[in-house]
N, C-alpha and C positions, 0 to 999 in steps of 0.2 A: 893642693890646698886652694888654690886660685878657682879651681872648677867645680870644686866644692862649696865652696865661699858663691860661685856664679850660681847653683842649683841652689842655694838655699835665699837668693835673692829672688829667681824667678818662683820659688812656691809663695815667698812673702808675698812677691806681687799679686800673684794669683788667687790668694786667699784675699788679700785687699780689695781686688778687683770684683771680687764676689761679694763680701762684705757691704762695698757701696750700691752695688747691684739690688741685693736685698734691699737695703735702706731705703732706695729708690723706687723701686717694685711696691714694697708695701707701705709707704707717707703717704699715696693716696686715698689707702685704705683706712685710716685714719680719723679722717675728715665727716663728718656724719655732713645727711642733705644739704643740713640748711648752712653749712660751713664753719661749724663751731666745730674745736676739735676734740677727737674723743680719745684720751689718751689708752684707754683700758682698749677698746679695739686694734688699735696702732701698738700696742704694746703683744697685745698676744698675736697677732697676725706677724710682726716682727719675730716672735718666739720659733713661731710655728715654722717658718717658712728657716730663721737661720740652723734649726736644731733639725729640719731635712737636709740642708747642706751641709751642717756637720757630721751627723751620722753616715750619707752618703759621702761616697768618694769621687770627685769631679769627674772622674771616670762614669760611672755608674751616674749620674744625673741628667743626661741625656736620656737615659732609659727609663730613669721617672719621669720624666716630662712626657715623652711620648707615652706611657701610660697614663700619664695626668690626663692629657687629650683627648684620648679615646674615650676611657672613661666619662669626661666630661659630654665630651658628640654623644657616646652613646646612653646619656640620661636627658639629652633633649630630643630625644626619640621619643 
């Protein structure tokens, strides 16, 4: 019970920890130039990015990233 009770603390954490992660990652994007903020970009860039991390399993998001990556190098070619 207790170790079970301990595994279902460490996924809460870890989904938390993601959760603020995102948050973070995308309030910059937010921001339009001239620093007024634009809620409808910060809103979908937030969609986008937490509805990749919930479809994927944190397992697997390592290996979208590194395809994120590459991807990305290889379109500024």
């Amino acid at each position: 019970m207790a170790k079970q009770l301990a595994n279902k603390a460490k996924k809460l954490y870890r989904n938390a920890t993601v959760a603020t992660g995102v948050l973070i990652a995308t309030t910059p994007m937010a921001f339009a130039a001239d620093g007024d903020f634009d809620l409808t970009t910060g809103l979908v860039a937030t969609s986008v990015i937490a509805g990749i991390v919930g479809a994927a399993t944190l397992k697997a998001l390592p290996t979208f990233t590194a395809w994120g990556v590459r991807k990305a190098l290889s379109m500024l070619r």
